[in-house]
Legacy VTK file of the C-alpha trace (Angstrom):
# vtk DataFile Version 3.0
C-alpha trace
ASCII
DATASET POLYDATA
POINTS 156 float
21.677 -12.615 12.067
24.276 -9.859 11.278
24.320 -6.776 13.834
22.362 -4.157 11.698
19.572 -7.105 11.063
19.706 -7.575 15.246
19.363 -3.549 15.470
16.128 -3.591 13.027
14.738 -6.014 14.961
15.099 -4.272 18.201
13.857 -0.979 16.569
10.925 -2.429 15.290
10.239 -4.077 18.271
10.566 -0.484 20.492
8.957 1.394 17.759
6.271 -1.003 15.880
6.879 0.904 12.812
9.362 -1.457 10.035
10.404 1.375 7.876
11.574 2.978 10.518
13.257 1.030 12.396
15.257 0.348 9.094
16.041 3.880 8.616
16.994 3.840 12.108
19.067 0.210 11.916
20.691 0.887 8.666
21.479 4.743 9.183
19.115 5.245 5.546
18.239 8.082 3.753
16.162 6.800 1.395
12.988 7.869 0.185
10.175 6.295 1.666
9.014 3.696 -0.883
12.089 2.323 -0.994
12.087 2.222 3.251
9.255 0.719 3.247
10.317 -1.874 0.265
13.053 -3.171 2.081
11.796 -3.001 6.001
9.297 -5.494 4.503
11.711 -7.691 2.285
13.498 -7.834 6.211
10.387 -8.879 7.823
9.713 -12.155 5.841
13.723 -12.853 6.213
12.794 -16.799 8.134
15.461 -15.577 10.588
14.282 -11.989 11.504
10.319 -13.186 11.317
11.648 -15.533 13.681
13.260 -12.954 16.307
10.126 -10.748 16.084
8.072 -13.496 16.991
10.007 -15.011 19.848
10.369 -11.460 20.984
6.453 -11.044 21.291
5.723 -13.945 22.424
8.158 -12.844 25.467
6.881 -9.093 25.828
2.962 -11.179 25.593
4.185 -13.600 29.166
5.762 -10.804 30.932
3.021 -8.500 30.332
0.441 -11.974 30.995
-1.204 -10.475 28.225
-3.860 -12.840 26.287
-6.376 -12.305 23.515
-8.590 -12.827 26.291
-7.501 -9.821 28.149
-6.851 -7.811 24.991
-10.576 -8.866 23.809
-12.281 -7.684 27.319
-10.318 -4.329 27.232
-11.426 -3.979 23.555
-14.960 -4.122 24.637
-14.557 -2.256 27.900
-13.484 0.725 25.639
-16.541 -0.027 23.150
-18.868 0.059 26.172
-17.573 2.947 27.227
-17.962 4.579 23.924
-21.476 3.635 23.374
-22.032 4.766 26.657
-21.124 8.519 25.478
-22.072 8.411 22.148
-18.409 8.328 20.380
-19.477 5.929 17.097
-16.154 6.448 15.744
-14.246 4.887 18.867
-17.268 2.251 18.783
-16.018 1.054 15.476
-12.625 1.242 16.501
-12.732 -0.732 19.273
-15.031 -3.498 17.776
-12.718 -3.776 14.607
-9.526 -4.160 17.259
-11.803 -7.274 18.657
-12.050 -8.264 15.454
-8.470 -8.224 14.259
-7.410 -9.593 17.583
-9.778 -12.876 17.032
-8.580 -12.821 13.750
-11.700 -12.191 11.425
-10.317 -8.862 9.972
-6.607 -8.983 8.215
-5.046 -5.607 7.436
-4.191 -6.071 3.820
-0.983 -4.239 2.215
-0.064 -4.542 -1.083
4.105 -4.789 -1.446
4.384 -4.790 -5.534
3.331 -1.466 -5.941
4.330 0.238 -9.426
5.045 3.466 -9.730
3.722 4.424 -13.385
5.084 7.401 -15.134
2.475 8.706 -17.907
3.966 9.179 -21.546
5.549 11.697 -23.035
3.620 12.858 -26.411
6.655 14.591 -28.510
4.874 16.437 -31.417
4.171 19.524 -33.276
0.379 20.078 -33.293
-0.858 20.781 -36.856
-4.353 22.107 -37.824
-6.291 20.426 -40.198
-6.537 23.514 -41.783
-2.777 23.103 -42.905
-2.871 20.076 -44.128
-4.257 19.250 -47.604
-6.802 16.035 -48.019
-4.710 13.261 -48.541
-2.095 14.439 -45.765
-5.406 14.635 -43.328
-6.613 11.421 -44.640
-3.372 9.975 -44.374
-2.512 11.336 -40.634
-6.017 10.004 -39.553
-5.613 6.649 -41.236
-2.933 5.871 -38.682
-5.005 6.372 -35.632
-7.636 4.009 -37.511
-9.697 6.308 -39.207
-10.699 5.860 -42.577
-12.685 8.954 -44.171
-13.478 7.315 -47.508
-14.925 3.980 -45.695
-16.957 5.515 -43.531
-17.960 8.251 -46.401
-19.251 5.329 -48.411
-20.630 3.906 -45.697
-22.815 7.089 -44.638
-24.068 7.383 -48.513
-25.098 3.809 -48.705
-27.539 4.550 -46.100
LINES 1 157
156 0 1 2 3 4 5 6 7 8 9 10 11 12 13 14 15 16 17 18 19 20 21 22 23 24 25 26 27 28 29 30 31 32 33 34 35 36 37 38 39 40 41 42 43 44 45 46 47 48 49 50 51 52 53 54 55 56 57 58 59 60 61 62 63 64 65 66 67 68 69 70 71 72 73 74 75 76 77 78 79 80 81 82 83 84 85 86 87 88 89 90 91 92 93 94 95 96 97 98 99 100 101 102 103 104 105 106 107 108 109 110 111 112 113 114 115 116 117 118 119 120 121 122 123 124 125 126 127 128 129 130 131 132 133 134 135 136 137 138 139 140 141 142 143 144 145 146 147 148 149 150 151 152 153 154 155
């Protein structure tokens, strides 16, 4: 592990947060796509997923924290929200249960595209201008075809 991966890991573990504990690690300015792009790319490095985990599993035994404990806290808060009405925490604190017993899985999505719409370069023209054949010829390259569909209205 090279000392700025060693730093990210530290800085994600004090501050939970990946992009910023790369901004933090690598001294970045970048925007934030690209942050969060390659905070993630660092977290499925084998070595560094590695680090974070043995470095959980630590804080977890000197904390003697357990799902257990986590799970009766969870529903110690619930209880206490149902107790004065607060839905919203309700929901909270069942969907913490949840993700702590491992039914719910936040889900990001990594390959995200940034699409950029076109650019239409031309000189708009009214019909008016144009003569029949230049309309019928403009139109025809869109896939319109006038005289078809003329022939095919009159045969009806």
């Amino acid at each position: 592990m090279t000392p700025k991966q060693a730093d990210f890991v530290r800085w994600y573990f004090e501050l939970g947060n990946a992009s910023e504990a790369y901004k933090r690690a690598y001294n970045s300015h970048a925007k934030p796509n690209t942050l969060h792009r390659k905070a993630n790319d660092l977290l499925k490095h084998p070595v560094i997923k590695a680090e974070v985990q043995t470095m959980q599993a630590q804080a977890r035994e000197r904390n003697q924290v357990t799902i257990d404990k986590v799970v009766d806290e969870l529903e110690e808060a619930r209880q206490v929200a149902k107790q004065s009405g607060n839905a919203s925490a309700m929901v909270s604190a069942t969907l913490g249960k949840a993700k702590v017993l491992g039914l719910v899985v936040d889900k990001q999505e990594t390959n995200t595209k940034i699409l950029t719409p076109p650019v239409f370069n031309f000189k708009p023209v009214s019909p008016k201008e144009m003569t029949d054949d230049e309309l019928k010829t403009e139109l025809k390259k869109y896939g319109i075809d006038i005289d078809n569909a003329n022939k095919l209205n009159n045969s009806h």
